[in-house]
DRENMITOR-693526 format. One line per 3 residues: number of its first residue (from 1); their letters; for each residue y, x, z of C-alpha. Coordinates in Angstrom, 3 decimals, m for minus. Layout:
N
NUM	A	Y,X,Z  ...
end
This chain:
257
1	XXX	m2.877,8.056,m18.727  m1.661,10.429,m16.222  m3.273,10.482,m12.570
4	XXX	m1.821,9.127,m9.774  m0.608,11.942,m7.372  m2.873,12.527,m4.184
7	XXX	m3.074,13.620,m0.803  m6.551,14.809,0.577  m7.520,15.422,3.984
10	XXX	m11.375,16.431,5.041  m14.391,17.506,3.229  m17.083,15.269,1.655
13	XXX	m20.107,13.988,4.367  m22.510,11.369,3.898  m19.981,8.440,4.226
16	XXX	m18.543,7.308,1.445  m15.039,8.923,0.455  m11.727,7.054,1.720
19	XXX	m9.057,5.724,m0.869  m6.320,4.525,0.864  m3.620,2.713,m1.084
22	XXX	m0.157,2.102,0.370  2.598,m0.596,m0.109  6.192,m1.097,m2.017
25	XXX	8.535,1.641,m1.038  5.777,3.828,0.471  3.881,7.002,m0.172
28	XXX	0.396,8.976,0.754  2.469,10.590,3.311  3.249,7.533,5.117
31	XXX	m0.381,7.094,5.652  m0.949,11.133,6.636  m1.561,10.363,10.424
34	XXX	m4.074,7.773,10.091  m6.090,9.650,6.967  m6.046,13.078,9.062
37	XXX	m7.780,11.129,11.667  m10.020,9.439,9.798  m10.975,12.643,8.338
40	XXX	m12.854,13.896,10.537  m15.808,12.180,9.670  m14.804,11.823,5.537
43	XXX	m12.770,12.748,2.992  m9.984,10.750,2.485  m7.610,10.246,m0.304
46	XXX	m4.429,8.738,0.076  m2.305,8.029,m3.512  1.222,7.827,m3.894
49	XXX	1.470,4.852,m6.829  3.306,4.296,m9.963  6.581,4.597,m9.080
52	XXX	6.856,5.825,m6.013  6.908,9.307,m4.194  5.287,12.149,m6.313
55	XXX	3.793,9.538,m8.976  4.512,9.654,m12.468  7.073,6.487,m13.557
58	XXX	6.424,3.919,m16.082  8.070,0.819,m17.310  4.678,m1.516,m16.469
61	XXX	4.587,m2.127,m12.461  1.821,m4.893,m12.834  m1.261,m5.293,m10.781
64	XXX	m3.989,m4.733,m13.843  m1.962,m1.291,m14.350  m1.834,m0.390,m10.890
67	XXX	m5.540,m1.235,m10.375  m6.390,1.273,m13.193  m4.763,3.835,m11.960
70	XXX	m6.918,3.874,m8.637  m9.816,3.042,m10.848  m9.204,6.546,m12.998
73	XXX	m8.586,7.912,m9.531  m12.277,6.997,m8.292  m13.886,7.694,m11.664
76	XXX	m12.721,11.696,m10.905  m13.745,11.601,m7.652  m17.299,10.979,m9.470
79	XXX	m18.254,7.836,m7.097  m17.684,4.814,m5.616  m14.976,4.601,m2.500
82	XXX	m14.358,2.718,0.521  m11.055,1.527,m0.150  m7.985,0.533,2.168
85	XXX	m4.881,m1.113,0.322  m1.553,m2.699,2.515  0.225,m4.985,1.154
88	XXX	1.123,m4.204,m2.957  m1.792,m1.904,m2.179  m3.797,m4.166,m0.565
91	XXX	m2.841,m6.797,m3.648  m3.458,m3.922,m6.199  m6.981,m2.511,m4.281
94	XXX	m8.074,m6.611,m4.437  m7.546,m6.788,m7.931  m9.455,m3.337,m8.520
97	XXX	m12.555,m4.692,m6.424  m12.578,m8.064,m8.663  m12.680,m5.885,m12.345
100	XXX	m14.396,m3.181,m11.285  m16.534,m3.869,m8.474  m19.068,m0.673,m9.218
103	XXX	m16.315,1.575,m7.852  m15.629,m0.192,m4.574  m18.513,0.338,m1.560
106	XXX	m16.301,m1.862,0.991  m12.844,m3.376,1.117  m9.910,m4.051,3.794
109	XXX	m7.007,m5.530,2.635  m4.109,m5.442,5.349  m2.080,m7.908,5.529
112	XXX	m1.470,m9.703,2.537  m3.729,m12.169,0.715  m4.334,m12.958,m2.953
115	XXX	m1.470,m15.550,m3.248  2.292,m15.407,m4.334  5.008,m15.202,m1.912
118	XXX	8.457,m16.486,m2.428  9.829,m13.533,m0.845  11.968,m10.876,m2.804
121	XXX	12.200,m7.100,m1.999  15.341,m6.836,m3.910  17.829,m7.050,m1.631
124	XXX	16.605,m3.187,m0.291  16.666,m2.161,m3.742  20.592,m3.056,m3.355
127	XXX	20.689,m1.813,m0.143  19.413,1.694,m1.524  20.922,1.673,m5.039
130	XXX	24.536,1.127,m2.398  23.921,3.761,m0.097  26.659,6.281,m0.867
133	XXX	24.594,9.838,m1.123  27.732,11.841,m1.483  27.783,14.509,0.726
136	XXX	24.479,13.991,2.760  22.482,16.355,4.266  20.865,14.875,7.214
139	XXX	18.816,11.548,8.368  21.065,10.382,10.756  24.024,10.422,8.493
142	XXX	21.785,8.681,6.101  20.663,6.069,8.629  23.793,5.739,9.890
145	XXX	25.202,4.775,6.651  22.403,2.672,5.540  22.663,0.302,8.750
148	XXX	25.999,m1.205,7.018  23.924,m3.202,5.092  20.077,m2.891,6.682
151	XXX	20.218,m3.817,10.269  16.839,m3.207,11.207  15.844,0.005,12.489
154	XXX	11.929,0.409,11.268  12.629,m0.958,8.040  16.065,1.919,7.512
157	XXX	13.836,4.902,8.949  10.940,3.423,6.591  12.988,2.799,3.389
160	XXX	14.350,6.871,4.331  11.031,8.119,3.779  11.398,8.260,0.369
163	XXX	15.021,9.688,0.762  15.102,13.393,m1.178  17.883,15.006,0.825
166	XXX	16.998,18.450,m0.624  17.341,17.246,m4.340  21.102,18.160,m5.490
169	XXX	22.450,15.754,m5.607  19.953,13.764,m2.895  18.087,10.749,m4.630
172	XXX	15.541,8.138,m4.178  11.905,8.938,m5.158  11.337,5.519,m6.487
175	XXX	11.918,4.095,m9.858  14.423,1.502,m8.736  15.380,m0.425,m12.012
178	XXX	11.353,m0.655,m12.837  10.591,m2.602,m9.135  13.822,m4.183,m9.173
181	XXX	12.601,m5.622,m13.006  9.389,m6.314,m12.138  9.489,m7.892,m7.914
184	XXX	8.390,m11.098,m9.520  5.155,m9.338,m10.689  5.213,m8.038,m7.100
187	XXX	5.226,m10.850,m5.095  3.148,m12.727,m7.089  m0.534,m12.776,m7.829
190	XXX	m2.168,m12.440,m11.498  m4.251,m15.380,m12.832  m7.845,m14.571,m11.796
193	XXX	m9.636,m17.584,m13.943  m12.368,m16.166,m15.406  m12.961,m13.443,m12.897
196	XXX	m16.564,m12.831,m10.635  m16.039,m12.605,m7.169  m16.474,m9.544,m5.234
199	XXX	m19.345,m10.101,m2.991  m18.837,m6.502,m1.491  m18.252,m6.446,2.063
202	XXX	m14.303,m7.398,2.872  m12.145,m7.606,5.714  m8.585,m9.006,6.269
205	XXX	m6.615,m7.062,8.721  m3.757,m9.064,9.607  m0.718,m7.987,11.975
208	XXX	m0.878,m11.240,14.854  3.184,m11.300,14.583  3.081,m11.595,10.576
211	XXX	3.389,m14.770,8.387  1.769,m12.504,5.655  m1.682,m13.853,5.515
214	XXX	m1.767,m18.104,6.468  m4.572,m20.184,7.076  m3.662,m21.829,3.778
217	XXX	m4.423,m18.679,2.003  m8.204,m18.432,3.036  m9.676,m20.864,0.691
220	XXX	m7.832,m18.582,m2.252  m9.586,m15.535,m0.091  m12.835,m17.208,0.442
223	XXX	m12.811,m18.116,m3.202  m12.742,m14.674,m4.730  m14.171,m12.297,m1.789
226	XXX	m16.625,m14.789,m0.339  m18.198,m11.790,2.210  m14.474,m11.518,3.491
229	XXX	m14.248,m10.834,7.585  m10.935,m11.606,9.262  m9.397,m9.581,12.522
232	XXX	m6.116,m9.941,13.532  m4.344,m6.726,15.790  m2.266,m8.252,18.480
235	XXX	1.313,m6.938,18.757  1.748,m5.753,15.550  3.867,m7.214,12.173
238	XXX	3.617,m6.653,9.300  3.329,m2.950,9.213  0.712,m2.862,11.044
241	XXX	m0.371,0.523,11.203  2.819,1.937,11.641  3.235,m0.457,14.633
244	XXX	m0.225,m0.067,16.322  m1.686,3.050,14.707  m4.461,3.542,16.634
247	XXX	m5.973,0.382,16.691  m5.723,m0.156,12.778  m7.960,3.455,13.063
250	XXX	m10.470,1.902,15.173  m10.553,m1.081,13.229  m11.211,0.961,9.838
253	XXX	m13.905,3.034,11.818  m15.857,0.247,13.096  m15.709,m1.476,9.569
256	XX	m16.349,1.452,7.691  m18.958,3.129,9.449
end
């Protein structure tokens, strides 16, 4: 199985190594502000997933998969990892901590909870698989052409990070028809019957302004990570640390450390 690509940042100290795991339609580099930071007290790895950024593709987009590819991840880093996940990656990193707990020293899981949601991502997969890349050779042209069918501003300028504008012709670094198959998988949540708890210490970072994480969902969290913490950052949605960047930092340093 190949390894998932990786950004580093730091050098190792006495503090356990960072993974940080990002979300659907992200990347490592996404995440390259906050890990710097962070690195100044340990080395931090940030992964772009299975079918996304520099990551190899593959027909199988399922949590168990995706949760073995950070585990082979750790395993060559040579010890456990304090591990970050957001969203898929918070799903996926939850998942990892529940079969193999030896490789995770501490959890946060932002902003997403081990349920399904009803929610599909699809309709940006259309949006992206319809944005006419004939021709383009700059963001704004790109943005500008993408707001005819995504009116939001964050989520176009997000979605463009994983534009390629120097490939020729320009193309998306994600494997489209593989997510697009598989969203069900991605909004939902495997069956965990028959699975130990992880009793390592958890927190749920939350974004106040997101309907991500209810307070129907906490017996389902207390259930299978009965340590788990809650904190909620006020202002921020569901992209949290895109939204309030510092704070999430603070929050992961006080946790952490």
């Amino acid at each position: 199985m190949p390894l998932l690509t990786t950004l580093r940042h730091g050098t190792p100290t006495d503090l356990p190594p960072l993974l940080i795991v990002h979300g659907l339609f992200g990347s490592a580099r996404n995440w390259g502000a906050i890990a710097k930071r962070i690195s100044d007290s340990r080395a931090v790895v940030a992964v772009d997933m299975r079918n996304h950024a520099g990551s190899f593709w593959d027909e199988e987009h399922t949590y168990p998969a995706m949760a073995a590819d950070l585990a082979a991840v750790i395993e060559a880093e040579g010890r456990p990892m304090d591990v970050m996940g957001h969203s898929m990656g918070g799903k996926t990193s939850m998942w990892l901590a529940l079969t193999r707990p030896e490789l995770v020293n501490r959890l946060v899981v932002a902003d997403i909870a081990p349920v399904a949601y009803g929610h599909s991502q699809n309709h940006l997969i259309a949006a992206m698989r319809g944005l006419d890349l004939s021709g383009l050779d700059n963001r704004r042209e790109a943005d500008a052409r993408l707001a005819e069918t995504v009116s939001d501003p964050g989520v176009r300028a997000f979605l463009l990070q994983s534009l390629d504008l120097k490939a020729e012709p320009p193309c998306w670094r994600l494997n489209l028809d593989a997510l697009e198959r598989q969203m069900d998988l991605i909004t939902g949540w495997p069956d965990t019957s028959g699975l130990t708890p992880y009793t390592g210490p958890t927190l749920f970072l939350s974004g106040a302004l997101s309907d991500y994480v209810t307070p129907e969902a906490r017996p389902a969290i207390r259930a299978l990570f009965p340590q788990a913490r809650f904190a909620k950052l006020p202002g921020a949605g569901h992209w949290l640390h895109a939204e309030k960047p510092r704070d999430f930092e603070a929050t992961l340093r006080v946790f952490f450390d």
